[in-house]
N, C-alpha and C positions, 0 to 999 in steps of 0.2 A: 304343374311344372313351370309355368307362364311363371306364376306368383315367388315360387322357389326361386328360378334363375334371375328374374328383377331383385329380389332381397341381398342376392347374393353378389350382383353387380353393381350395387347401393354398398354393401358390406368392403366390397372392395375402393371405390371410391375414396369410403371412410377413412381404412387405412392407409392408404395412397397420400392424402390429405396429413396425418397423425405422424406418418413416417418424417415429414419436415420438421417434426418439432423433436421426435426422440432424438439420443446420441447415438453418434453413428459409430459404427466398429473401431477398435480400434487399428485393424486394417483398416479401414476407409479412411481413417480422419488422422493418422500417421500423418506428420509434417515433412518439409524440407528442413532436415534441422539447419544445413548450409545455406539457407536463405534469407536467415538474418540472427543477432542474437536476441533481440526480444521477439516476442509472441505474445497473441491476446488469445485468450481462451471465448471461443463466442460461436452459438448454437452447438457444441457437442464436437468441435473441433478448434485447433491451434492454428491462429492464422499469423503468419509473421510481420512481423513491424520493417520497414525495408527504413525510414527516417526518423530513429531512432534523435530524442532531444540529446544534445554530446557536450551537456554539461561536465565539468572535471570540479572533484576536491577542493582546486583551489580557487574555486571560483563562489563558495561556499564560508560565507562570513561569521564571524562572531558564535559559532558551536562546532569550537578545537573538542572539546571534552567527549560530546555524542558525532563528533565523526570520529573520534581517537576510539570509543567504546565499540563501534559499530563497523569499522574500517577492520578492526582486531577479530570481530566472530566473524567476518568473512573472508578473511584472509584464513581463517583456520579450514573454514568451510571449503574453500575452495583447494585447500592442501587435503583434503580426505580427514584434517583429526575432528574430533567434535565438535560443535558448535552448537546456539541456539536460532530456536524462532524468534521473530525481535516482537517487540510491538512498540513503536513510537508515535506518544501521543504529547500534544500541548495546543498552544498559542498554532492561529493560522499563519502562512506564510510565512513562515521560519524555517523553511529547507526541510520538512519531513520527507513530502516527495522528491524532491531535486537529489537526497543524498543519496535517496537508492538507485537512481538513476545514475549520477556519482559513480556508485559502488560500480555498475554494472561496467560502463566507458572503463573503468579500469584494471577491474579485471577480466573483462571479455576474453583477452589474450591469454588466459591460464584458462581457458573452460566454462567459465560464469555464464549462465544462461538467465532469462528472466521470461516468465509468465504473468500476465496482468489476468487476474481473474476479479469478478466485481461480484457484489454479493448477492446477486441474483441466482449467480452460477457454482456457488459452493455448493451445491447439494453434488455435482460432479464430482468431488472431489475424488473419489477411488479410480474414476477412471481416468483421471488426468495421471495418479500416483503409477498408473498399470502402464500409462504410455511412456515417463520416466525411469521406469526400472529398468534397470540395466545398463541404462546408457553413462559413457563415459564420464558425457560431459556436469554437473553442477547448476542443480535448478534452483530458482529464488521465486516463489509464488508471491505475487506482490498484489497484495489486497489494497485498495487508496481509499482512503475517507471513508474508513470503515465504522459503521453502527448499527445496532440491532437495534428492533423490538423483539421481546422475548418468543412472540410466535413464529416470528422469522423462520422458512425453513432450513437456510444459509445460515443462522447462527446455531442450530442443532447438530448440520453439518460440520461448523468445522471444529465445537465445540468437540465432537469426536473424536475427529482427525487428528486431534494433538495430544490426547491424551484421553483415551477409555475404549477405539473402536477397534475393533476386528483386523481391518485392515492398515497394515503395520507400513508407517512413513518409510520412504526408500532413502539409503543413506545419502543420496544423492538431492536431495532437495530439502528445504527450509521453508519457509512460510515469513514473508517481513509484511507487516501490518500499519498503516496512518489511519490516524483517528487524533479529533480534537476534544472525544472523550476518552478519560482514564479506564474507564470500565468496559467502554464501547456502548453501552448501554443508557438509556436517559433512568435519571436518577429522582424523586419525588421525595416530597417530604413526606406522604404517608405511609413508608417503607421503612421511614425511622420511629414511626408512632408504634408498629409490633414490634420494635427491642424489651427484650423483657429485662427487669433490673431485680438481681436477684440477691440479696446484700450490695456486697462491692463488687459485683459483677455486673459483665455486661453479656449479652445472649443477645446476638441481632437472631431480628428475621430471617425468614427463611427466604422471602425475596430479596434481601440483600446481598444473602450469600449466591442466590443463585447469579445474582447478578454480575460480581466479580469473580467466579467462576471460571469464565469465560477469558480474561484477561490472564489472570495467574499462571492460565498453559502455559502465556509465551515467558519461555526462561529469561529472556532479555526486554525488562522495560528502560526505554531514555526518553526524556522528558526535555521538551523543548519550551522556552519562556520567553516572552516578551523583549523584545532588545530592547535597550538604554539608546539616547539622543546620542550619544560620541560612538556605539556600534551602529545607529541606524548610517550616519554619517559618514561612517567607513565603508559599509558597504556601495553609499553613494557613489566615493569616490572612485573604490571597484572599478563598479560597471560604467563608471563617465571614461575609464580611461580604457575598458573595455572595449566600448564604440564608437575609440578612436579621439573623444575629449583630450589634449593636452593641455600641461601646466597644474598649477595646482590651484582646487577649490576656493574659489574668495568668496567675500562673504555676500554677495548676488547671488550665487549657485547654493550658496549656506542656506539663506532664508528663503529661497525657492525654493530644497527641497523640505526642510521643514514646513513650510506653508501647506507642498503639495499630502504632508505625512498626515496634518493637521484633517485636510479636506476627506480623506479617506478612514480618518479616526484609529489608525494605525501605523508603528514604524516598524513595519516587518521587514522582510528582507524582500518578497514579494514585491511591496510597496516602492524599496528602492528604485530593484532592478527596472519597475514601469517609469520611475521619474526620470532617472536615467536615459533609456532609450528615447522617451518624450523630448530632453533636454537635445540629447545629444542631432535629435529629428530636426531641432527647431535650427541648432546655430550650429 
């Protein structure tokens, strides 16, 4: 009996221990939905954002076209008619993130809610869907700087979730996606070496298909590209008079901030907004 009751107070330990890492009910891990509009999805519960970043639209340079594309499915989304999953991918620092963020500041007041979930935690995915259903309000799953490798078990998941699983998307939520790859997936030259050429055909591989696969779910791709010197420029100006800069940019503040674009080997929009603040720090 000695030996029985020590096993089983070792057994209990174990799962005591193991209980911190499962997800927890979704009684237990039910949020405050009133406590903020964003929330992070982390260990098997929704914890809310109370400082939210309150970026707006127009603070958002040089991509009228993919905020006019993406301003439109969620304005639908949040009126109840149809909408899709987004996925937006390009160039770093060009507003991918900032626009959903955007989206949310403006429509939080019709209902918009946002969840960050990162790609550790998509194998969750049905029970985040379970703690959504029903509810009034309008969820935005907001995946950031999202990529696979194909064993990933977050990319099987959510490879599902949008298209082939069981468990059926609640009308209530969406899925928006950044990535600075097309496919989400890294891409090799020896995946184009199995295309077979069959006459005037072309037959890819089977890992290439499996590859884009994954991307296709989401009904809405926008693509974001490299700003030009007279958009980087603009946005400069933005944010100087953002943080209070008056007057208009001479050509000091000109070959400043291209100097500063130079050193970073980038004119995103990213890059702006740091020279800016920088500028605006200094004088």
């Amino acid at each position: 009996m000695d030996k029985l009751d020590r096993f089983l107070d070792r057994a209990e330990q174990l799962i005591e221990r193991l209980e911190i890492f499962l997800p927890k009910s979704a009684q237990e891990s039910s949020p405050d939905w009133d406590a903020s509009h964003a929330f992070r999805w982390e260990q098997g519960s929704l914890v809310p954002v109370p400082n939210f970043h309150r970026i707006h639209l127009a603070d958002l340079r040089g991509i009228e076209e993919q905020k006019c594309l993406i301003d439109q499915n969620t304005s639908q989304f949040v009126q109840g008619r149809p909408a899709n999953n987004v996925l937006l991918t390009g160039s770093r620092g060009t507003g991918k993130s900032s626009l959903v963020k955007a989206l949310l500041n403006k429509y939080a007041p019709d209902g918009l809610r946002l969840i960050e979930v990162g790609k550790q935690a998509l194998a969750d995915l049905p029970h985040i869907i379970s703690l959504v259903a029903g509810r009034p309000e309008h969820f935005i799953m907001y995946c950031d700087d999202l990529s696979f490798n194909a064993d990933e078990p977050g990319y099987q998941a959510l490879k599902a979730a949008l298209d082939g699983s069981l468990v059926a998307f609640s009308d209530n939520l969406l899925i928006y996606a950044t990535s600075n790859r097309r496919h989400l997936m890294p891409e090799s030259m020896k995946d184009n070496l199995a295309t077979e050429y069959i006459g005037d055909e072309i037959h890819p591989a089977e890992s290439v298909e499996e590859k884009i696969s994954l991307s296709e779910r989401f009904g809405l791709w926008v693509s974001f590209y490299p700003f030009s010197q007279d958009e980087y420029l603009d946005i400069v100006a933005h944010w100087l008079s953002h943080f209070g800069v008056v007057g208009e940019m001479d050509e000091v503040v000109r070959q400043a901030a291209l100097q500063w674009a130079i050193q970073r080997g980038s004119r995103s929009g990213r890059v702006g907004w740091q020279f800016a603040r920088d500028w605006a720090g200094r004088k």
